[in-house]
C-alpha positions as CSV (number, residue, x, y, z in Angstrom):
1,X,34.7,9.5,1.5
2,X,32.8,11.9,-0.1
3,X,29.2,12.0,-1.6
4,X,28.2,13.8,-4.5
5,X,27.2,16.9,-3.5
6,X,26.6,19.5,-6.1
7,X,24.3,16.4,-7.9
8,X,22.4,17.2,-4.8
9,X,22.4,21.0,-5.1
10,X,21.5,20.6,-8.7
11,X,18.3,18.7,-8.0
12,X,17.7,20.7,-4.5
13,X,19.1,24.6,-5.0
14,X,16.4,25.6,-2.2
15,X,18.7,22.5,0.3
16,X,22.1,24.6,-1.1
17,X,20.6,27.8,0.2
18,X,19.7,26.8,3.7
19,X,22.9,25.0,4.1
20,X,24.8,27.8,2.8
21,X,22.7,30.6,4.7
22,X,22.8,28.6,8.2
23,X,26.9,28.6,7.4
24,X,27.3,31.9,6.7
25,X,25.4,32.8,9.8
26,X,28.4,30.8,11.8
27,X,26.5,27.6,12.7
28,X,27.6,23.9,12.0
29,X,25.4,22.1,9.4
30,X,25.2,19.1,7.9
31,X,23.1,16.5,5.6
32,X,21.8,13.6,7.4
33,X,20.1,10.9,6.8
34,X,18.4,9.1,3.5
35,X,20.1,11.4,1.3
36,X,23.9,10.6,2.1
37,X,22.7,6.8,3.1
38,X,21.8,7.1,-0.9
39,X,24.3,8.6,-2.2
40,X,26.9,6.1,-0.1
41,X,24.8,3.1,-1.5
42,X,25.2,4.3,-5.2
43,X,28.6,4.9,-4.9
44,X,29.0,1.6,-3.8
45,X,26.9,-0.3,-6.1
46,X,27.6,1.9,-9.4
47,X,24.6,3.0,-10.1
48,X,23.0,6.4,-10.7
49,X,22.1,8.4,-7.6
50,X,19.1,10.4,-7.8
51,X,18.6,12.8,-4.6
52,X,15.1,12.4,-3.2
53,X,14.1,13.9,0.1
54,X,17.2,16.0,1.9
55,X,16.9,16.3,5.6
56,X,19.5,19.1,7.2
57,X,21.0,19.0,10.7
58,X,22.5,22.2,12.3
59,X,23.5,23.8,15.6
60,X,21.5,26.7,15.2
61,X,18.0,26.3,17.6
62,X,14.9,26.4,16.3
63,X,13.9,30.2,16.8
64,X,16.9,31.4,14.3
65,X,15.5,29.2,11.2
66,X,12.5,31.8,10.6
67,X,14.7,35.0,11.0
68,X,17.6,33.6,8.7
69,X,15.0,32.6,6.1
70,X,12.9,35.4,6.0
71,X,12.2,35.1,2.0
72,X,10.9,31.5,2.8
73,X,7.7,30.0,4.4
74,X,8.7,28.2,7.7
75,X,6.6,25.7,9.6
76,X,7.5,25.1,13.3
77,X,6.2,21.3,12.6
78,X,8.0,20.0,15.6
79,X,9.6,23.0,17.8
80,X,9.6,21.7,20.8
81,X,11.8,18.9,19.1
82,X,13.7,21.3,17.2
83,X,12.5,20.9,14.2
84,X,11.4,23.2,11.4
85,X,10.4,22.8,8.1
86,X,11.0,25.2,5.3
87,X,9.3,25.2,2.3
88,X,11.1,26.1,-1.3
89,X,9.6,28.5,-3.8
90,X,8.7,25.1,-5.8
91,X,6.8,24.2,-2.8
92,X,9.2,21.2,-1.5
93,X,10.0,20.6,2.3
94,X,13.2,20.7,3.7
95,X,13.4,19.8,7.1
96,X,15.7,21.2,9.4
97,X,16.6,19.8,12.8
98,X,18.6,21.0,15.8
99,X,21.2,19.3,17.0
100,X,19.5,17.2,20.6
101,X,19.8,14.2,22.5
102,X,16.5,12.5,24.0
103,X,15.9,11.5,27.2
104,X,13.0,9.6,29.0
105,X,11.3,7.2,27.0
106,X,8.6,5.7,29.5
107,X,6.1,5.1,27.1
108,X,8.3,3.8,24.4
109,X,6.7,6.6,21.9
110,X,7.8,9.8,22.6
111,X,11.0,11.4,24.7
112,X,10.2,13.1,28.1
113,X,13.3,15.9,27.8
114,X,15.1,17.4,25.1
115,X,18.1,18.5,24.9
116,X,19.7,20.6,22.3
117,X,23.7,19.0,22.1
118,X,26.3,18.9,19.5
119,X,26.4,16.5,15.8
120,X,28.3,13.7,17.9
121,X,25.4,13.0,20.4
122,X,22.8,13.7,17.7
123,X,23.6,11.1,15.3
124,X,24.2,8.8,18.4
125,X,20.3,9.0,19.3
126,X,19.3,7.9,15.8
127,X,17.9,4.4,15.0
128,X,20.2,2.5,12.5
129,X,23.6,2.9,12.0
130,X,23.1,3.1,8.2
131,X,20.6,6.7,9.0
132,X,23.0,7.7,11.5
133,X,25.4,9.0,8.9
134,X,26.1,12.7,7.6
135,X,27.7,14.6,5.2
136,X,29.6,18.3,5.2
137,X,28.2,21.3,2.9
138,X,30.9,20.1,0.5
139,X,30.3,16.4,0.7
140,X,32.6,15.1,3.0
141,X,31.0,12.0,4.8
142,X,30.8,11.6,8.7
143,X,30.9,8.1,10.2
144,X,30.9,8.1,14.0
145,X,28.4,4.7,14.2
146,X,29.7,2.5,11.0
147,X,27.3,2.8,9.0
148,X,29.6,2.8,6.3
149,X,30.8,-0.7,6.7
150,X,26.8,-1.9,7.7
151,X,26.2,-0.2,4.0
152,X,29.1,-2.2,2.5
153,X,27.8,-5.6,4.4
154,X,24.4,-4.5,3.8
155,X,23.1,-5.2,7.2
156,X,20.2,-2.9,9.3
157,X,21.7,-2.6,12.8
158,X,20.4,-0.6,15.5
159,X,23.0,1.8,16.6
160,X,24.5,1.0,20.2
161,X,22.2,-1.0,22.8
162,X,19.2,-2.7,20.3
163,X,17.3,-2.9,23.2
164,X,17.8,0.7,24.5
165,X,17.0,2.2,20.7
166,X,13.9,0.2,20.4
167,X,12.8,1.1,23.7
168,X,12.8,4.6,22.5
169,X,10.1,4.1,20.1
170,X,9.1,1.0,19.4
171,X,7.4,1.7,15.9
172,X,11.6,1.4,15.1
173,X,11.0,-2.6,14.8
174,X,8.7,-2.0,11.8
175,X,11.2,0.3,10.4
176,X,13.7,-2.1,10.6
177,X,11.9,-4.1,8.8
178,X,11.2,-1.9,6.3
179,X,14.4,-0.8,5.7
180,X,15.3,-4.3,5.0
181,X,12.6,-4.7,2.1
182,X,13.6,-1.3,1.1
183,X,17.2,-1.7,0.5
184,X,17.2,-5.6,0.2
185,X,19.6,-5.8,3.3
186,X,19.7,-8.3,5.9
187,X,18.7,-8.0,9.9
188,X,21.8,-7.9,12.1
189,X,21.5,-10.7,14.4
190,X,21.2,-8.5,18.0
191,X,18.9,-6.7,16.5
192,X,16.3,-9.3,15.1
193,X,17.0,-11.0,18.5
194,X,15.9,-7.3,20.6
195,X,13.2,-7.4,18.6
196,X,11.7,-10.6,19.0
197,X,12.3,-9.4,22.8
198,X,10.0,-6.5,22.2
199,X,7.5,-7.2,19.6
200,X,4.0,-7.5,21.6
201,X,5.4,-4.0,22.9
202,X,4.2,-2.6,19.3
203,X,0.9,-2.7,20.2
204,X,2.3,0.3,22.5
205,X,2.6,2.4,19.2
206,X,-0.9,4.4,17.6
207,X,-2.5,2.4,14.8
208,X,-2.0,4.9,12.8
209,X,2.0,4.8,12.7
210,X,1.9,0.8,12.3
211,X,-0.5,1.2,9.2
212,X,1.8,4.2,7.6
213,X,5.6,1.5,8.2
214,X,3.1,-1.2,6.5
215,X,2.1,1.1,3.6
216,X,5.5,1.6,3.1
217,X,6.6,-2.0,3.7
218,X,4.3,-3.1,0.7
219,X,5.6,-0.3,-1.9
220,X,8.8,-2.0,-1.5
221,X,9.5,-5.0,-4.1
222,X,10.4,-7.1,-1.0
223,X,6.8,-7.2,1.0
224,X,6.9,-10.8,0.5
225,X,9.8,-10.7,2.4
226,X,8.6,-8.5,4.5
227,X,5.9,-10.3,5.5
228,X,7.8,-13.6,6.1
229,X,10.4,-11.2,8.8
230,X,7.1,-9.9,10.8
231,X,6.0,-13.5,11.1
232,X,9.7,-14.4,12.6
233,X,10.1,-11.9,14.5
234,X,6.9,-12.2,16.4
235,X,5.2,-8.9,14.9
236,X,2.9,-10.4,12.7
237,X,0.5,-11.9,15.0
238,X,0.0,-8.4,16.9
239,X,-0.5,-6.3,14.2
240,X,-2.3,-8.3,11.1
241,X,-3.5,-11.3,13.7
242,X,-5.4,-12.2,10.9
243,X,-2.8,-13.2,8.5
244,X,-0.7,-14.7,11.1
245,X,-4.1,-17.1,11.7
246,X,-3.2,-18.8,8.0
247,X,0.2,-20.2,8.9
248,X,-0.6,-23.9,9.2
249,X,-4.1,-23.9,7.5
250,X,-4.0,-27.2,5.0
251,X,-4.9,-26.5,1.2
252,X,-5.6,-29.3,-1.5
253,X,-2.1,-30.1,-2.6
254,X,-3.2,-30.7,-6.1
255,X,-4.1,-26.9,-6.5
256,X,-1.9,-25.9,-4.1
257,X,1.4,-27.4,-4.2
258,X,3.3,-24.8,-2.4
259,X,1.9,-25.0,1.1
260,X,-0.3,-23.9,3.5
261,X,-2.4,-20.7,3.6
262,X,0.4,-18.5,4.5
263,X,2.8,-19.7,2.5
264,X,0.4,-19.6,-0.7
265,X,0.0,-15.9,0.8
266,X,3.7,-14.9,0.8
267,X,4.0,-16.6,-2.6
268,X,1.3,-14.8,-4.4
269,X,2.6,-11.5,-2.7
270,X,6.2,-12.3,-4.1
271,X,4.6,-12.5,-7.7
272,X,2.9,-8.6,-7.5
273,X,6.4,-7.9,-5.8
274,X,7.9,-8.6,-9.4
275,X,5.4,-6.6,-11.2
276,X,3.7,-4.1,-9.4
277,X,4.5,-1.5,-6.3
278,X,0.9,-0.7,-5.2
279,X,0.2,-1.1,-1.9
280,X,-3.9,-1.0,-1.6
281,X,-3.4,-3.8,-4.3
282,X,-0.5,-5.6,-2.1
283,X,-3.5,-5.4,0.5
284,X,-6.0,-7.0,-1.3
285,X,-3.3,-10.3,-2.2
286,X,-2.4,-10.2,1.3
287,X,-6.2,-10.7,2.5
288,X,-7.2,-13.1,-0.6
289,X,-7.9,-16.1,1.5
290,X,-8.1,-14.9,5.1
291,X,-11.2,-16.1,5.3
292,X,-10.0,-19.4,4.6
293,X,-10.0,-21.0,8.1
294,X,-12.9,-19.6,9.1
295,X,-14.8,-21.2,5.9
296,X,-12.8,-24.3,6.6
297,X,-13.6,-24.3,10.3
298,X,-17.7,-23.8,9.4
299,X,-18.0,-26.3,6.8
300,X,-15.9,-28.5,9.5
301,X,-12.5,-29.2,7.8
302,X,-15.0,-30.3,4.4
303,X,-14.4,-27.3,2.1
304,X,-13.5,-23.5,2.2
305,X,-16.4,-22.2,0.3
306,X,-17.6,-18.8,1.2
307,X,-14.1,-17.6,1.8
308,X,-14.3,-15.0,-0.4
309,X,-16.8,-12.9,1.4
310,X,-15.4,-13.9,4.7
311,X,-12.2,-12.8,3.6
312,X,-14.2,-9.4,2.6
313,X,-15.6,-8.8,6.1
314,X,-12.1,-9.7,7.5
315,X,-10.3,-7.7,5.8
316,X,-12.7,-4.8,6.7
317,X,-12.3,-5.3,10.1
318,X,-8.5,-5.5,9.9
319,X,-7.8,-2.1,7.6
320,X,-10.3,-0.2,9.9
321,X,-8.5,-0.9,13.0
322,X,-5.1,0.1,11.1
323,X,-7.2,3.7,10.6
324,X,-6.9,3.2,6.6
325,X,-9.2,5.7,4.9
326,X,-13.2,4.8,4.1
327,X,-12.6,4.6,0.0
328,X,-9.3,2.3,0.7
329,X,-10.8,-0.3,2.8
330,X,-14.0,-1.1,0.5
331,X,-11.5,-0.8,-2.6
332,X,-9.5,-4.0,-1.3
333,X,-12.4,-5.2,0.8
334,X,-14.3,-5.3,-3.3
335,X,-11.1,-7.1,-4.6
336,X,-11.1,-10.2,-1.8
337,X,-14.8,-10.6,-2.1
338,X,-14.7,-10.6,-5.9
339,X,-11.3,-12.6,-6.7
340,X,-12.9,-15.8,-7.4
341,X,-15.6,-14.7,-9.4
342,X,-13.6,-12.6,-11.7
343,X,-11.6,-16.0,-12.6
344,X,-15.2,-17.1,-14.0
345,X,-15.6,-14.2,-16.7
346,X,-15.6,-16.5,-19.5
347,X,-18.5,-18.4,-18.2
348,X,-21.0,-15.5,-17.3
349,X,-23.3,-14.6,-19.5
350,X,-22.3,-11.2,-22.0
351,X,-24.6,-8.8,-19.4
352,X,-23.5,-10.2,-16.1
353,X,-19.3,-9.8,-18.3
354,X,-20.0,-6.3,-18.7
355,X,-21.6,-5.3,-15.3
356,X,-18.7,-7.0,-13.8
357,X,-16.3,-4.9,-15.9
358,X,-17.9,-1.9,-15.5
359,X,-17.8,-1.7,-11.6
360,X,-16.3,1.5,-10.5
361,X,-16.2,2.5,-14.0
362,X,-14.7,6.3,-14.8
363,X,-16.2,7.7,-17.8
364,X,-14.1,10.6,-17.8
365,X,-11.1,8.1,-19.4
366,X,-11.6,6.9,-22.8
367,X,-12.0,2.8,-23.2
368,X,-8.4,2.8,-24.8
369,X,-7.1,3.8,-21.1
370,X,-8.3,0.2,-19.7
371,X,-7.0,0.8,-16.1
372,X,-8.2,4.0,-16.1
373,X,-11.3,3.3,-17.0
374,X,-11.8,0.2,-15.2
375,X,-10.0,0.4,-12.0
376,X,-11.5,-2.1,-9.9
377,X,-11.7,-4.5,-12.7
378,X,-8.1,-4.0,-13.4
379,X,-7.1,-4.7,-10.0
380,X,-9.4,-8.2,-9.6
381,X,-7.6,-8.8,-12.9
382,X,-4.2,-8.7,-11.2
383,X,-5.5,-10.1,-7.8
384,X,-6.6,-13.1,-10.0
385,X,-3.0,-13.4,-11.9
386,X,-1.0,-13.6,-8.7
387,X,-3.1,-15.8,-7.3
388,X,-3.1,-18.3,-9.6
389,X,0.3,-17.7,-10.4
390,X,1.2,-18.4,-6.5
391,X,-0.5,-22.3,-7.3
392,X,-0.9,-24.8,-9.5
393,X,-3.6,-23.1,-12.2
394,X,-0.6,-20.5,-13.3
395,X,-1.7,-18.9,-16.9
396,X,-4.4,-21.6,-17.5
397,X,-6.6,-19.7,-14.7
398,X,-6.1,-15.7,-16.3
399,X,-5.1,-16.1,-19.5
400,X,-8.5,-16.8,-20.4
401,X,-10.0,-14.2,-18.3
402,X,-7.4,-11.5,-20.2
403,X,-8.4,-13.0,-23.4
404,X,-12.2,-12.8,-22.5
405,X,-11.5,-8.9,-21.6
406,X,-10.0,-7.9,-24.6
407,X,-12.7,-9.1,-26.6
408,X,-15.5,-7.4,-23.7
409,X,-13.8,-4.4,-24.7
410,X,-14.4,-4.4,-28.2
411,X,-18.1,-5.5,-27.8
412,X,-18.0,-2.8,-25.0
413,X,-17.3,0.0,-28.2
414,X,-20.8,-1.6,-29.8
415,X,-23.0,-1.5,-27.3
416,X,-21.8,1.9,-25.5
417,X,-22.2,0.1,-21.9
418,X,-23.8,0.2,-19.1
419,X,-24.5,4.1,-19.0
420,X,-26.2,3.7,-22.7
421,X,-28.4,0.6,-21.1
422,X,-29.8,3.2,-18.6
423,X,-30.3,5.6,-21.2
424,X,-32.7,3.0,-23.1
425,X,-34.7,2.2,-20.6
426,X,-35.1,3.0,-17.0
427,X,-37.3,2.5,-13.9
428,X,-39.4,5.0,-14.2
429,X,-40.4,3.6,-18.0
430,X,-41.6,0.7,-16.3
431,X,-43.4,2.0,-13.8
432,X,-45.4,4.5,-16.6
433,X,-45.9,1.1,-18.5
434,X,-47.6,-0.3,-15.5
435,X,-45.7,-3.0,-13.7
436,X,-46.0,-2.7,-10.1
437,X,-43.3,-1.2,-7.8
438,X,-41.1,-3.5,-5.8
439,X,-38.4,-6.1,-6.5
440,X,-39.9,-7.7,-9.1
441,X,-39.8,-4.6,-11.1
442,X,-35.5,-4.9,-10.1
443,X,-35.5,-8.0,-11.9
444,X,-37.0,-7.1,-14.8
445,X,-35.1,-4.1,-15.6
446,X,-32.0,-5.8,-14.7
447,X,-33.3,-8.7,-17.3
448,X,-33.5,-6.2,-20.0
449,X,-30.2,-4.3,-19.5
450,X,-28.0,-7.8,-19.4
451,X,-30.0,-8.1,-22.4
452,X,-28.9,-5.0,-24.2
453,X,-25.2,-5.0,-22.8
454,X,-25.0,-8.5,-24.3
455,X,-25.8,-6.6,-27.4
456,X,-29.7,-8.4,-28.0
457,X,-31.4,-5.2,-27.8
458,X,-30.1,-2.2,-29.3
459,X,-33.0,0.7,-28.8
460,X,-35.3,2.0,-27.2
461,X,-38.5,0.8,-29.2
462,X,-36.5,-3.0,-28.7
463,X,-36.2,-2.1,-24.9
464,X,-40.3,-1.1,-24.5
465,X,-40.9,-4.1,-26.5
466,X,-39.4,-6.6,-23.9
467,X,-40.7,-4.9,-21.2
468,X,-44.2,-5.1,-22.7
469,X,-43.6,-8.8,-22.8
470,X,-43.0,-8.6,-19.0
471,X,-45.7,-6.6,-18.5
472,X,-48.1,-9.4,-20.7
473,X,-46.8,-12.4,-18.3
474,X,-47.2,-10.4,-15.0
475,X,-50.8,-10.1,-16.1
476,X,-51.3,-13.7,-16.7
477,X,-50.0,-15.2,-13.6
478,X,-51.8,-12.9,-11.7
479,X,-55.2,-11.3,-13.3
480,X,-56.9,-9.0,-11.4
């Protein structure tokens, strides 16, 4: 069999010149990896292949990649594992990687020797059968673990022992699961068996690595999934304990005809599955009512009120123990908090619509560019659709919320929002006009601008006006 190689040179020249400069230097060399995994996969399924990342394999050692690409920038990334990276004049990465064998595996993390060894015992070492396969400088595949027929049954097998590979790094259970959202394969039954063996044995791995497999987990159109296979195999309740605390949780079947907490969950998840790929916002659906047993457990079994801001605090808690950056975690922890209240638009009052849209506003895009402009919004706008899509509301809960938004938008052109209400009038106008410092001067300046973003006061002379007025009444109820 034979992959398409000069499609890959096409897209990669910088790939062709390694391979071709570490064979004309008398060393063995070969693809491995995603690439030919791809290329195999759309051969098989007759669809177009389009190379991403190319990883190389080679006999040379490590010290001969910067001498033989002298023209290139070469980073010694991982030397002591044999592996280099070097960088094309377009700036991609091409790794390239030493032929070794790994020994030593104590921690389940990271091998204790390395020894370079020849292709055969290299692609032996590697996780899955289905990454263990390579491919010749002119495209000739090599299949010493069948990962050909595992592409053709579309299975994720471990190659050799499961419980030996996993044992080697643990983090390789999330990666199996991963591969299974990504390529919409099924889990070979040793190997979902070795890992429900292993799985409290993840905890073993750095945060960091488990929240980087669940990133990638979520970009995949199968996280729902995904989500359901951690819970089976035992991974779930070590790494998002929190979401594996709403299997069982009761809901109100009238709204919620499809279950329990979890089960709502996995639905809602399935629905962004089918329409979006963003993870932070895969996040947010995923931590939408995990505050749900706690609310349920305080009110004692009544009602889950409050579960929004639980939910908030929960998810906080969660995404910084996963090491997810500052800017990330209030992002989704700002979705869960706000999911309910953004299905209430219609009802707000015009000021309270607009100060609700405007959140996280980026002037820089123009109001035509609505996602742009309004990120968070348009995020609690898609939070809300799977959400009631994953229940018995469906459109009847976000239609009217969309419908409400397009016409916020066009009053949004009249009144110039937020930024103009500011320019109107401000705190410091109020204090020059004499009302006292302190909260109650908050409220009154948050009275006028709902006022003039609900489009009842257009200038400044209107805006000075109804401050007066406040001004006036402070002095009645309390005259000096």
């Amino acid at each position: 069999m034979r992959i398409p190689i000069e499609r890959i040179w096409q897209e990669h020249p910088t790939a062709k010149e390694i391979v071709e400069g570490l064979s004309a230097a008398g060393h063995t060399v070969v693809l491995v990896g995603g690439v030919v995994r791809d290329a195999i996969l759309a051969e098989l399924s007759d669809l177009p292949f389009s190379p991403q990342d190319v990883d190389i394999a080679t006999s040379a050692p490590p010290h001969e990649i910067p001498r033989l690409f002298p023209k290139h920038r070469v980073l010694p990334v991982g030397e002591a594992f044999g592996v280099m990276v070097v960088v094309g004049r377009d700036g991609r990465q091409y790794e390239v990687a030493t032929f070794r064998t790994e020994e030593g595996y104590r921690d389940g993390r990271r091998p204790e020797h390395v020894r370079w060894a020849d292709l055969a015992e290299d692609l032996k070492r590697r996780d899955f059968t289905v990454n263990g396969l390579a491919a010749t400088p002119d495209g000739e595949v090599i299949d010493l673990v069948g990962g050909i027929a595992d592409l053709q049954a579309r299975l994720i097998r471990t190659i050799g022992d499961p419980d030996r590979r996993f044992s080697e790094d643990y983090l390789r259970m999330l990666r199996a699961v991963r591969f299974v959202c990504q390529l919409g394969f099924q889990l070979e039954k040793n190997t979902a068996d070795a890992i429900r063996r292993h799985a409290e044995k993840i905890l073993r791995i750095s945060w960091e690595r488990i929240r980087d497999e669940l990133v990638r987990i979520l970009a995949t159109p199968r996280s729902a999934e995904g989500l359901e296979l951690l819970a089976d195999l035992g991974l779930l309740e070590h790494i998002l304990p929190e979401i594996g605390r709403l299997r069982g949780v009761p809901q109100p079947e009238e709204y919620h005809p499809e279950g329990d907490v979890f089960s709502h969950t996995v639905f809602a998840l399935r629905v962004a599955d089918g329409i979006w790929d963003e993870p932070l916002l895969k996040l947010a659906i995923l931590f939408h009512d995990a505050g749900k047993p706690l609310a349920l457990a305080r009110s004692g079994g009544e009602h889950m009120a409050g579960h929004c801001q639980l939910g908030a605090r929960i998810a906080e808690e969660a995404l910084t123990r996963l090491r997810f950056p500052r800017k990330d975690i209030e992002h989704v922890s700002f979705l869960v908090s706000e999911h309910m209240r953004v299905a209430r638009l219609p009802e707000m009052g015009l000021g309270k619509q607009v100060l609700l849209l405007e959140t996280g506003e980026k002037e820089e895009h123009p109001l035509s560019q609505c996602v742009r402009r309004f990120p968070k919004f348009s995020d609690l706008l898609r939070v809300l659709i799977c959400d009631a899509e994953a229940s018995a509301h469906r459109s009847r809960a976000w239609l009217p919320v969309l419908a409400q938004t397009v016409r916020l938008l066009v009053h949004l052109r009249r009144v110039q929002g937020v930024k103009r209400a500011r320019q109107l009038i401000s705190g410091h106008d109020l204090l020059v006009m004499g009302i006292r410092p302190g909260p109650e001067l908050g409220k009154i300046l948050s009275a006028i601008h709902e006022r003039i973003l609900a489009g009842e006061i257009s200038s400044r002379e209107e805006a000075l006006k109804e401050a007066a007025k406040f001004l006036r009444s402070d002095k009645k109820a309390n005259p000096s």
